[in-house]
N, C-alpha and C positions, 0 to 999 in steps of 0.2 A: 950734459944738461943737468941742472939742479934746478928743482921745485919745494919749496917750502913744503912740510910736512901736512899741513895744515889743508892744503889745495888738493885733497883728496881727488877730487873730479877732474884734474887734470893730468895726475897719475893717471889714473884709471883711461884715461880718454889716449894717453898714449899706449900702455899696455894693449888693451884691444886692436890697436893702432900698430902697434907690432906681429900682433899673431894675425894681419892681415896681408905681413911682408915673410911671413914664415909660419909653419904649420904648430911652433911649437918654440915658448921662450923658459928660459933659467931665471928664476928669481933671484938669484947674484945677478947674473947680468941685468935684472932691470932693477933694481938696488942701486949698482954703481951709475947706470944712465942716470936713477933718477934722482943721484943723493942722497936715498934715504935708506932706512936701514932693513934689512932681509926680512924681519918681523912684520913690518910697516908696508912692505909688498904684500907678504901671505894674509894679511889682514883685507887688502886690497881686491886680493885673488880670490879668496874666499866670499865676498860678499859680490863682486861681477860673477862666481859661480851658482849665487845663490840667486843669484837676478837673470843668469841663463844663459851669460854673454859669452861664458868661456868656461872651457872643463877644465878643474884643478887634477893636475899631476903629480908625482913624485919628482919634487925638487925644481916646481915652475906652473905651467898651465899650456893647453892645447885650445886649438880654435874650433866653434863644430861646424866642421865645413858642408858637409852634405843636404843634413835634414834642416839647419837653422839659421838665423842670423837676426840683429839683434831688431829690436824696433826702430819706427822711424826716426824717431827723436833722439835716438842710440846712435844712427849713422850719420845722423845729420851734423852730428860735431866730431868724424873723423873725414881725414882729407880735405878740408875747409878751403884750404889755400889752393890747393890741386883740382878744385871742383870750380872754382872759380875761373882758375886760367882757361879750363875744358870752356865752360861757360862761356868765357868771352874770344873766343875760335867758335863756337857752334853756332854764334849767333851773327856770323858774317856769311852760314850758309844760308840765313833767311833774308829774301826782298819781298818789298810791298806787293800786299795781295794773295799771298801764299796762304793756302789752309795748310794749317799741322797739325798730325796727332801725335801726344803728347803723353807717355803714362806717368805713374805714381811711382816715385821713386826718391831719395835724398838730392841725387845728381839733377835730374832733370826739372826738381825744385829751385834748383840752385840756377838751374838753365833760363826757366820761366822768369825769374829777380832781375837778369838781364835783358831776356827777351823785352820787358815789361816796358825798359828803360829808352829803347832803340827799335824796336819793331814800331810801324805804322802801318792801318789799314789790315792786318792780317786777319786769320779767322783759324781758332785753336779749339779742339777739340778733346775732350783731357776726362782722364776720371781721378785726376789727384787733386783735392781739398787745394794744398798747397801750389799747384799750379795755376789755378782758378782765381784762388785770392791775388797770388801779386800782378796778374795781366789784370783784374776788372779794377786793381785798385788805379789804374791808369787811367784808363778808360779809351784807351787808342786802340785796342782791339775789340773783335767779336767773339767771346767765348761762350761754347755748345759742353755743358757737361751731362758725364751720359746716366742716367740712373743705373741703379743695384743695389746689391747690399753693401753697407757700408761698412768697414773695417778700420777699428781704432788704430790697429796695431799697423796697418799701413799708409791710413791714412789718405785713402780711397775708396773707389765704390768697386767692385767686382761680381762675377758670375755669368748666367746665359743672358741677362736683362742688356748687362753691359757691351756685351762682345754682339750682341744682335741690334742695339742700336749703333753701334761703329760699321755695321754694314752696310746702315744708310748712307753712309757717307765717301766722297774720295779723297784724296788728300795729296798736297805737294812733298810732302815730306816727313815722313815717320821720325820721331826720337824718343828711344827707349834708352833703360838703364837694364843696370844684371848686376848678379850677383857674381858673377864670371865670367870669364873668356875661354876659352880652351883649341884645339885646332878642329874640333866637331864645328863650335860657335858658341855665341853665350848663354850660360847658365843660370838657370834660377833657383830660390829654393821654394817659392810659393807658386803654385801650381794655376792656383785662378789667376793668379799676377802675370803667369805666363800664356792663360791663353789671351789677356788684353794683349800683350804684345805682339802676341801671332796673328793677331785680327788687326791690328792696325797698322803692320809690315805689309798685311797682303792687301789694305786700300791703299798705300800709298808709292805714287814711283821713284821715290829718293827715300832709303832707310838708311838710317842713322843711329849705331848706338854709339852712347857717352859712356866712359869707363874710366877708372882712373887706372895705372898701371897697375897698383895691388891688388886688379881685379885675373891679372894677365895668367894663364895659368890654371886658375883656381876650377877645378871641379866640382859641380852642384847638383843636388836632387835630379832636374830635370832640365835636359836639351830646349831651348827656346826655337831655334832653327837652325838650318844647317849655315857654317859660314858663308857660304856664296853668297845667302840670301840678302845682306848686306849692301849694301852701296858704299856706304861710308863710316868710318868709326874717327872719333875725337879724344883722344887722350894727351897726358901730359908730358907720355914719356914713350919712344919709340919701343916697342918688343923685339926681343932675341930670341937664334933658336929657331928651332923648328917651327914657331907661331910667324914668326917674322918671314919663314919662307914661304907659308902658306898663305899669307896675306898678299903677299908679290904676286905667288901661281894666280891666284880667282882675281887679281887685278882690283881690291879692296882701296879707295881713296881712304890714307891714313895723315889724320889732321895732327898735329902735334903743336900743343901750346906750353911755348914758354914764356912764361911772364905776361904773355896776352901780345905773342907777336904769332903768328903761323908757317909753318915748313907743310912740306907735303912729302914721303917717303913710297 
């Protein structure tokens, strides 16, 4: 791969992009991916350090897997293509009429764009900014958004406001995002982000999380649920391993999108 020197933001947008498929990159090696020169990386490294995206190393940079991850606007331009295909698999699991709750996340931003296009008659219930806008800009669904405190940085609303008005509610189908997967289940790093998920896993009888594969693996902050608790997961790319035998045991429906056609494993 070679990117003009110049296209600083799309260095950068792969770098990140990488320490999502590995705990830890070499700046020669992302040098030679990207064409340009070792300097022109640590330039790169250094200001995604300064910005929070990634810890600079000896001789490369690290991810900060646990406590962080970056903003929305950060994620929302890695996995583009990969969020897309999940997207257009997730959204043959909805028929007319169905309530869903919906939380704030890049993924299920990306979920909503399609939903918006092909759903009719449903009724969505969401605390993400970004979910909200692309279903009303239709206007073929009914969306319920929940109050709380608003968060720039994720670009939803969260807290006890939030998770006590989702208890009003039931719902056909849960779809959440994570920051991870693991064989416990998925992980988060924002802790009020995670109890929306907990609260809208337990109104609804079909849960669903969207992941892309770089998420397979990854350990975070905090346990969202255990995997059982699951129905269904949508990604792009089957898991190996030990996650893959565990998904078999609790008898998890795992959707796999290629290109926007569907298997089931």
């Amino acid at each position: 791969m070679h990117l003009p020197e110049g296209k600083k933001a799309s260095r950068q947008r792969l770098i990140i992009a990488e320490l999502g498929l590995s705990p830890a990159v070499r700046t020669s090696d992302l040098a030679r991916r990207l064409g340009v020169s070792a300097e022109t990386v640590r330039r790169d490294i250094d200001e995604l350090t300064q910005r929070g995206l990634v810890s600079r190393t000896y001789g490369g940079a690290a991810g900060r897997q646990l406590g962080f991850q970056p903003e929305f606007q950060d994620r929302d331009t890695l996995a583009v293509r990969e969020r897309d295909a999940i997207a257009q698999v997730a959204v043959e699991l909805v028929k007319a009429g169905d309530v869903l709750m919906i939380d704030s996340g890049s993924t299920t931003a990306r979920f909503a764009q399609v939903l918006a296009q092909r759903a009719e008659g449903i009724t969505v219930i969401t605390n993400c900014f970004a979910v909200a806008h692309a279903l009303v800009q239709q206007g073929n669904s009914r969306v319920l958004f929940c109050p709380g405190d608003f968060s720039s940085r994720e670009g939803g609303v969260y807290g006890s406001e939030t998770c006590a008005y989702l208890k009003r509610f039931n719902a056909d189908i849960a779809f959440i995002g994570a920051s991870g997967l693991t064989m416990e289940g998925p992980t988060d790093v924002e802790t009020q982000a995670s109890w929306v998920k907990r609260t809208m896993l337990e109104r609804a009888e079909r849960r669903v999380l969207l992941a892309d594969a770089t998420k397979f693996n990854r350990r975070h902050l905090e346990l969202v649920c255990p995997l059982d608790t699951l129905t269904d997961i949508v990604s792009d790319r089957a898991p190996e391993g030990a996650l893959a035998t565990g998904l078999s045991a609790i008898k998890v429906a795992f959707h796999i999108a290629h290109l926007g056609a569907v298997s089931e494993v």
